[in-house]
C-alpha positions as a LaTeX table, in Angstrom:
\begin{tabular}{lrrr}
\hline
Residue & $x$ (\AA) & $y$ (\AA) & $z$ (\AA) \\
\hline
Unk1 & 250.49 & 99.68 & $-16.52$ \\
Unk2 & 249.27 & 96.31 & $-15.25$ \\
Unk3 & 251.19 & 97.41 & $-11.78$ \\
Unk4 & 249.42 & 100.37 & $-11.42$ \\
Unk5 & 245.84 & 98.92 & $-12.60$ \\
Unk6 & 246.07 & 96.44 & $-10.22$ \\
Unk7 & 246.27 & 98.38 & $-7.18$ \\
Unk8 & 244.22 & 101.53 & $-8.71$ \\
Unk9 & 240.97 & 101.67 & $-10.50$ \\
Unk10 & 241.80 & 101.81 & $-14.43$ \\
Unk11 & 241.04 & 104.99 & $-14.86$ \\
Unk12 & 243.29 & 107.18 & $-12.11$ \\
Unk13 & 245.98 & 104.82 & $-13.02$ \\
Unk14 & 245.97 & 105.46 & $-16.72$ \\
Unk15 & 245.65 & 109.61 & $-15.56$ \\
Unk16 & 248.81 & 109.43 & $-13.29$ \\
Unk17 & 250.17 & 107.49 & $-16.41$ \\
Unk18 & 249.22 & 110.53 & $-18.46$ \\
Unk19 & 250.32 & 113.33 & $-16.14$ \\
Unk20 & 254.15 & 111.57 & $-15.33$ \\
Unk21 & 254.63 & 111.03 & $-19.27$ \\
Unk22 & 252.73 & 114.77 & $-20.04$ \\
Unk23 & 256.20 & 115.87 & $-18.05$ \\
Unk24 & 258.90 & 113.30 & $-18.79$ \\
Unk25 & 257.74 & 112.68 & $-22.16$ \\
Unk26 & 255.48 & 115.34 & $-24.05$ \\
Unk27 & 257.63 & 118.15 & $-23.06$ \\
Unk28 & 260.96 & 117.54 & $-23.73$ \\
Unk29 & 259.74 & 116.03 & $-27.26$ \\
Unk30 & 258.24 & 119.58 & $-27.89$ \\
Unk31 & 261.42 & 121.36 & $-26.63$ \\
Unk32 & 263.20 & 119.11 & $-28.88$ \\
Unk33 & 260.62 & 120.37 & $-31.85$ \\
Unk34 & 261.34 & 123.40 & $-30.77$ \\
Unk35 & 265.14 & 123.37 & $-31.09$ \\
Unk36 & 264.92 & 122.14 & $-34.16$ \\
Unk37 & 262.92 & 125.02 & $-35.47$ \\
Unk38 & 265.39 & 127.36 & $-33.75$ \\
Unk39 & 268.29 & 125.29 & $-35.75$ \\
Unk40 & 267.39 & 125.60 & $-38.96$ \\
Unk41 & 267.25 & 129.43 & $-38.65$ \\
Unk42 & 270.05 & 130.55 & $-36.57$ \\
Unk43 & 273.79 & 129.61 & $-36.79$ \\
Unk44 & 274.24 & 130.11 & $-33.15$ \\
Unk45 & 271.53 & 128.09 & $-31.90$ \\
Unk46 & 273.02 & 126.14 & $-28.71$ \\
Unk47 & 273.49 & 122.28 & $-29.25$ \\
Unk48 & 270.37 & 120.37 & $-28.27$ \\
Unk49 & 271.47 & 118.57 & $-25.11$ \\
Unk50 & 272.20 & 122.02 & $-24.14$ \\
Unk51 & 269.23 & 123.52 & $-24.98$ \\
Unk52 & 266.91 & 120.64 & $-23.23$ \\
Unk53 & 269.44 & 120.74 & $-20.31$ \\
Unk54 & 268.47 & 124.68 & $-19.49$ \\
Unk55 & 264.70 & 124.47 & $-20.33$ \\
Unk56 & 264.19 & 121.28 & $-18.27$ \\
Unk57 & 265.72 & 123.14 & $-15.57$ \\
Unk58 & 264.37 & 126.36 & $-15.92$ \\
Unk59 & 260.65 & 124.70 & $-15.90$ \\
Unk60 & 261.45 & 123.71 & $-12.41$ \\
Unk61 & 261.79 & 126.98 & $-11.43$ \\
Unk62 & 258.44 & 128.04 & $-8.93$ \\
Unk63 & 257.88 & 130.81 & $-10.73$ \\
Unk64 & 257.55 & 129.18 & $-14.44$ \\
Unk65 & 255.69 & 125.61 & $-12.74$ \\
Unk66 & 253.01 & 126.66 & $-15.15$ \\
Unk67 & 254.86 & 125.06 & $-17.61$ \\
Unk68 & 255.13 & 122.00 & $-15.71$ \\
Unk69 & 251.73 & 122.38 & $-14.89$ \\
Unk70 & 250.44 & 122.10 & $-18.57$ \\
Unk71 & 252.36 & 119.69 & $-19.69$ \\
Unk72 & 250.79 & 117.72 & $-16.53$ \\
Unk73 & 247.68 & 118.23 & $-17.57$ \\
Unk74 & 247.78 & 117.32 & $-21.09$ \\
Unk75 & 249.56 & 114.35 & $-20.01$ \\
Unk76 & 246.41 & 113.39 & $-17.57$ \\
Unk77 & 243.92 & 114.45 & $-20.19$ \\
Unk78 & 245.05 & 112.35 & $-22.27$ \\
Unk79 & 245.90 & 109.18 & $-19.87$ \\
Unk80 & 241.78 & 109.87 & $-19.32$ \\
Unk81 & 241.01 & 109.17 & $-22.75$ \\
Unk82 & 242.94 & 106.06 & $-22.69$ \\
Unk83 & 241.82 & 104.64 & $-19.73$ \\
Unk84 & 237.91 & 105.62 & $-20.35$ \\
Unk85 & 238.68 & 103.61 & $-23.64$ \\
Unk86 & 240.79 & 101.04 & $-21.72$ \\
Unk87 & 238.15 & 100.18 & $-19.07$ \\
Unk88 & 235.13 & 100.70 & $-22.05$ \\
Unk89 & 237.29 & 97.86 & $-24.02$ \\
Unk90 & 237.52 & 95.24 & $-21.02$ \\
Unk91 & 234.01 & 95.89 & $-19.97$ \\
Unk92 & 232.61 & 94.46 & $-23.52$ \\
Unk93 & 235.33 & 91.89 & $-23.65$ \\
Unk94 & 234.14 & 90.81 & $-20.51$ \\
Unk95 & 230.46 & 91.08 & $-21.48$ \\
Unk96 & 231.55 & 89.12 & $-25.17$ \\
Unk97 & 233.14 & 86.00 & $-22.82$ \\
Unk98 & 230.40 & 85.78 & $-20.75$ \\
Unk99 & 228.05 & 85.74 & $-23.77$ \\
Unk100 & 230.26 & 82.86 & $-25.57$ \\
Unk101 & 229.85 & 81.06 & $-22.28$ \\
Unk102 & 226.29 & 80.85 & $-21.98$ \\
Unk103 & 225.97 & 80.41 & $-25.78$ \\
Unk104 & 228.42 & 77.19 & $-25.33$ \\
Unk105 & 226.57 & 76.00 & $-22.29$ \\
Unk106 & 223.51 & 76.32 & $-24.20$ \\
Unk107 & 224.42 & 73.69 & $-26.92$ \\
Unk108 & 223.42 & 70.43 & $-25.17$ \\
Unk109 & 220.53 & 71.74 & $-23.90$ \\
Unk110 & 219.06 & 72.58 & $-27.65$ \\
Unk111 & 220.35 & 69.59 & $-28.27$ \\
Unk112 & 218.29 & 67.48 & $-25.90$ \\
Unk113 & 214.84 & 69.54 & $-26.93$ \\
Unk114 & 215.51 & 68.37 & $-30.20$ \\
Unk115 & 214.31 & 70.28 & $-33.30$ \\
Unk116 & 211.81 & 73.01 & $-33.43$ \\
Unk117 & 211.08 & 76.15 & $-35.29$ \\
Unk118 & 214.06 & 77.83 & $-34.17$ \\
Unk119 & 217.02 & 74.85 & $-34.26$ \\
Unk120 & 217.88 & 72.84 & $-36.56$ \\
Unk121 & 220.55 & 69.82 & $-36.65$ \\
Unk122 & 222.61 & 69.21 & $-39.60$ \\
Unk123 & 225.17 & 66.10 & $-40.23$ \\
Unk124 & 228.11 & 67.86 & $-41.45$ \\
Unk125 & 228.74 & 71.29 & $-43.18$ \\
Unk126 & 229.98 & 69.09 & $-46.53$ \\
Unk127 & 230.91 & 65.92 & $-45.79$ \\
Unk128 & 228.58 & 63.31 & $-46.92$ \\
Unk129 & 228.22 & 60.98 & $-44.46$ \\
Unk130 & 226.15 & 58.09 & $-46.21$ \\
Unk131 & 228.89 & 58.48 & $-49.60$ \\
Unk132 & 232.07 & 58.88 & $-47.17$ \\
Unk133 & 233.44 & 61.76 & $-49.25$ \\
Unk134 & 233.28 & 65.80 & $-49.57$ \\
Unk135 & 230.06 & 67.36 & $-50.97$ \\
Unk136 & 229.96 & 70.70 & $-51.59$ \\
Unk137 & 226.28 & 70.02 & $-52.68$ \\
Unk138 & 225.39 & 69.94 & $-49.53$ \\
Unk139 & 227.02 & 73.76 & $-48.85$ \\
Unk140 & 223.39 & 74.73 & $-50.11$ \\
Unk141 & 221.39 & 72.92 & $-47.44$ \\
Unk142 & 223.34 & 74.62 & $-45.55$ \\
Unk143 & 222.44 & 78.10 & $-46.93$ \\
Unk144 & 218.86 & 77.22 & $-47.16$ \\
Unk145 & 218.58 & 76.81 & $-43.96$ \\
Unk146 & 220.04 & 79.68 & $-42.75$ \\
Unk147 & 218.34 & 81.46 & $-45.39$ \\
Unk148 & 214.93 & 80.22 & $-44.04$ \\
Unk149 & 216.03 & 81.43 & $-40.24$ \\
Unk150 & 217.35 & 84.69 & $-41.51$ \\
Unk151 & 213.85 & 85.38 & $-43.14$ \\
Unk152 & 211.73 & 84.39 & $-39.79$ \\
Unk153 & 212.96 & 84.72 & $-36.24$ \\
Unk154 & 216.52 & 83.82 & $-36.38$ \\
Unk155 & 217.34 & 80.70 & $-35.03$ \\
Unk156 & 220.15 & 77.66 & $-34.36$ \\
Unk157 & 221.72 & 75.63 & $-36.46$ \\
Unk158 & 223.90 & 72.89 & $-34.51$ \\
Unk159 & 226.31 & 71.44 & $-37.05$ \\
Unk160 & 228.07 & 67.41 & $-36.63$ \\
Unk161 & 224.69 & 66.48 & $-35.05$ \\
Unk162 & 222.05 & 63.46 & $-36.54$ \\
Unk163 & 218.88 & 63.87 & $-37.19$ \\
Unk164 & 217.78 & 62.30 & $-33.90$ \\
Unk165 & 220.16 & 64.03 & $-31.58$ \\
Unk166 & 223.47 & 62.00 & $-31.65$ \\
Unk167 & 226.53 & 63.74 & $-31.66$ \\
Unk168 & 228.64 & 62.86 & $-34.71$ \\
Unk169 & 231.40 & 65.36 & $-34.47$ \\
Unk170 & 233.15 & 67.78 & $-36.90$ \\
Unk171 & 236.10 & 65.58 & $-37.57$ \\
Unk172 & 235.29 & 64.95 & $-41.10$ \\
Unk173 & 234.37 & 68.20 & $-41.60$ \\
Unk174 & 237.94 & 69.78 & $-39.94$ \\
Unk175 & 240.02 & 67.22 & $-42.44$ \\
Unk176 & 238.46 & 69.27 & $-45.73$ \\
Unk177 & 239.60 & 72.57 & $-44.47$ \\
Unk178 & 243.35 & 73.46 & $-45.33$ \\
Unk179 & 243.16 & 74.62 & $-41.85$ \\
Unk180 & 241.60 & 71.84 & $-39.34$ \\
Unk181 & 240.45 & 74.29 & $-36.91$ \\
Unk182 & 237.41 & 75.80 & $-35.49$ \\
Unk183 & 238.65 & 79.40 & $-36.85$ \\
Unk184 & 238.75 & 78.08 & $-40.67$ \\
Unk185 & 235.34 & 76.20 & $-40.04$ \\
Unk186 & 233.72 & 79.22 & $-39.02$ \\
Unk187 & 235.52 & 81.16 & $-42.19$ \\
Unk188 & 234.25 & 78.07 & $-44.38$ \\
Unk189 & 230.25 & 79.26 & $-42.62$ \\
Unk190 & 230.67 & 83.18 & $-44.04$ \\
Unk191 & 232.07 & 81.95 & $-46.81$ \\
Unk192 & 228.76 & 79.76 & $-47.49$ \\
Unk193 & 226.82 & 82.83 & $-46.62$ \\
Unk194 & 228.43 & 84.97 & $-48.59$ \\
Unk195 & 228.78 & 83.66 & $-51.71$ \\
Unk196 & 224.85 & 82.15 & $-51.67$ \\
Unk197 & 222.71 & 84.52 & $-49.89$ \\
Unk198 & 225.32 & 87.69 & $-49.61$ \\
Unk199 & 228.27 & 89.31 & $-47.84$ \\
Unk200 & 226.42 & 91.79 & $-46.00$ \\
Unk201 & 224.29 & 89.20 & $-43.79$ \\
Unk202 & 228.14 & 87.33 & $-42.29$ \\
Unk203 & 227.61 & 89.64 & $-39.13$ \\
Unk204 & 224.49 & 88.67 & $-38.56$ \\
Unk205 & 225.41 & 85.06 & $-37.87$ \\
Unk206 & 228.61 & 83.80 & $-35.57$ \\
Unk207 & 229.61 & 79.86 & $-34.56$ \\
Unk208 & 230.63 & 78.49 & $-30.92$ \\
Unk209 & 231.95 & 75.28 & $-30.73$ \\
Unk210 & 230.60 & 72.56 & $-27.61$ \\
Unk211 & 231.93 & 69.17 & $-26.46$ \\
Unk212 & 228.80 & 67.27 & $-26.28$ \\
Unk213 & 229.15 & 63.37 & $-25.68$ \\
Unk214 & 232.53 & 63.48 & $-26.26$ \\
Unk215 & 232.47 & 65.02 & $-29.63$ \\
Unk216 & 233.15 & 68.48 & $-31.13$ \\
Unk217 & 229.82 & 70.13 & $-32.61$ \\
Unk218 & 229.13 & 73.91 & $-33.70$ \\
Unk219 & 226.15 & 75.82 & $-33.38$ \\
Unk220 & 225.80 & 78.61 & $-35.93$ \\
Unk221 & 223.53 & 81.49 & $-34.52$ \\
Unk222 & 221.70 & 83.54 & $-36.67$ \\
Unk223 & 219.57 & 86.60 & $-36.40$ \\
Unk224 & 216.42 & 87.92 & $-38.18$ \\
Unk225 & 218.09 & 89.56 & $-41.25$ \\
Unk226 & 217.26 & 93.04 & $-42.05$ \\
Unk227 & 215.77 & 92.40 & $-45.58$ \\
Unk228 & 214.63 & 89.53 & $-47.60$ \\
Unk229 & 216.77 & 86.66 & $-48.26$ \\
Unk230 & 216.62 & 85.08 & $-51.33$ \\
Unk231 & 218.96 & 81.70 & $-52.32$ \\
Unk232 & 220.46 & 81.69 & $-55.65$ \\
Unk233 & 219.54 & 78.04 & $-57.31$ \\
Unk234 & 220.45 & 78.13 & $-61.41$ \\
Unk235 & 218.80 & 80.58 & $-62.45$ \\
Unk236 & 216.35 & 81.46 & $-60.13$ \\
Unk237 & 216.01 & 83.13 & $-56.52$ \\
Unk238 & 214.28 & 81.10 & $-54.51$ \\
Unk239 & 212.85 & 82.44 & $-50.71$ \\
Unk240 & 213.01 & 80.24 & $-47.67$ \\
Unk241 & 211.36 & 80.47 & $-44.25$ \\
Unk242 & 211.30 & 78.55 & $-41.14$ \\
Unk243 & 208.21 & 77.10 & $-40.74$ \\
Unk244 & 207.71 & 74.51 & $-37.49$ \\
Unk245 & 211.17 & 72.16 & $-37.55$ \\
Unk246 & 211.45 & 72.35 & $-41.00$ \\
Unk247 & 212.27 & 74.91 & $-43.75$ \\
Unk248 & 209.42 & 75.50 & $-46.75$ \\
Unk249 & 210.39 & 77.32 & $-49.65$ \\
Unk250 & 207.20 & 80.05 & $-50.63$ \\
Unk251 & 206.01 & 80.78 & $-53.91$ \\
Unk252 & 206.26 & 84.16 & $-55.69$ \\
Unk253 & 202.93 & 85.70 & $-54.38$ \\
Unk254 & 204.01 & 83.83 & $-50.56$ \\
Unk255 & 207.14 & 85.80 & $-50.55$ \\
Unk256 & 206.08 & 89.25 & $-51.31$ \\
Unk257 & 203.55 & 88.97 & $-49.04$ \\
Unk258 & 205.09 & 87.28 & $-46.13$ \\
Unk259 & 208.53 & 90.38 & $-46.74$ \\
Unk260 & 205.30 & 93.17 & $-46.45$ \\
Unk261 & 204.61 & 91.82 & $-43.29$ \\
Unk262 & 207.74 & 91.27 & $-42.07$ \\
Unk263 & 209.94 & 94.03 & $-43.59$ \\
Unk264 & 207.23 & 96.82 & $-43.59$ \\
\hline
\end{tabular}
């Protein structure tokens, strides 16, 4: 297929696909349906090579290329649905890569702004830089932050960055996964948002990964979440918004009256 697609658009290649397997393929894998049908019933049935031998032949015939015909176009139809799929599929893989792109390109940039009400910069996802060790404690910064994003406009949260700009890198971070990768990283970010503010927001945030300064860093992008977010502390829920470069938690009557505006 990659022969043909190169020299034809996708879509007549994948129909003259279609149309030669329609005859070479469909058909004599109906004939054979058919002899088997025949088989079962009658003793005297011919063997199979036999019977696909004469049929085959007999659909060249002129006056029974109806047949052929048929088969043909089944076989184009659907090479058409494959290909419309086919070239559908590589357009939005092509859009997705371009996104990524500008997304990664975009990192150093934000980071060079500094913070405002729609980034943020974070140390680490859980290692605690001034203690030198893992700190899961800090997996609910995390959270708050994106919860206070996911309640406002959405926003940016660049990850294994100080508080001033610097680039510190994910390394530490990478070493407490059982996977050092960006792959279980970005797992270890749903996972953060799942379990604290709730499964159904993970596809409204994704993570790209930039060199900036010679050091890995991830930016987390979130959207405006469809409802209300609320982060589980103890006992209570507590509501977060993005507020200027920093993230204030509301009171009760703050929250239902900031999600009537918002949500209504």
């Amino acid at each position: 297929m990659s022969f043909l697609s190169s020299r034809l658009p996708i879509i007549p290649a994948y129909v003259l696909v279609g149309a030669i397997v329609g005859v070479l393929v469909i058909h004599p894998l109906n004939l054979v349906v058919v002899w088997w049908e025949l088989a079962r019933f009658s003793e005297t049935a011919p063997r199979l090579i036999e019977f696909l031998n004469a049929r085959l032949w007999f659909a060249l015939l002129p006056r029974h290329w109806d047949v052929a015909v048929a088969y043909t176009l089944v076989g184009a139809i659907v090479g058409l649905a494959f290909g419309v799929f086919t070239r559908n599929y590589l357009r939005a893989s092509e859009a997705y890569k371009s996104l990524r792109e500008e997304q990664i390109a975009l990192v150093p940039q934000l980071i060079a702004q500094g913070e405002t009400d729609r980034v943020e910069f974070k140390s680490s996802l859980r290692w605690d830089v001034q203690e030198n060790r893992i700190n899961r404690g800090l997996e609910k910064v995390i959270a708050k932050t994106i919860a206070g994003f996911f309640n406002a406009k959405g926003g940016h949260l660049i990850v294994g960055v100080d508080d001033d700009g610097k680039p510190l890198g994910l390394a530490k971070d990478l070493a407490t996964l059982r996977s050092p990768d960006h792959d279980a990283f970005e797992r270890t970010v749903n996972d953060i948002v799942s379990k604290n503010l709730g499964g159904d927001l993970c596809p409204y945030i994704h993570t790209v990964f930039s060199m900036v300064g010679g050091e890995d860093v991830a930016m987390i992008i979130i959207r405006p979440a469809p409802r209300a977010v609320y982060l589980e502390e103890g006992k209570l829920s507590i509501f977060y918004v993005r507020s200027g470069n920093s993230t204030r938690q509301l009171d009760v009557r703050e929250a239902l009256n900031y999600a009537n505006t918002r949500w209504s």
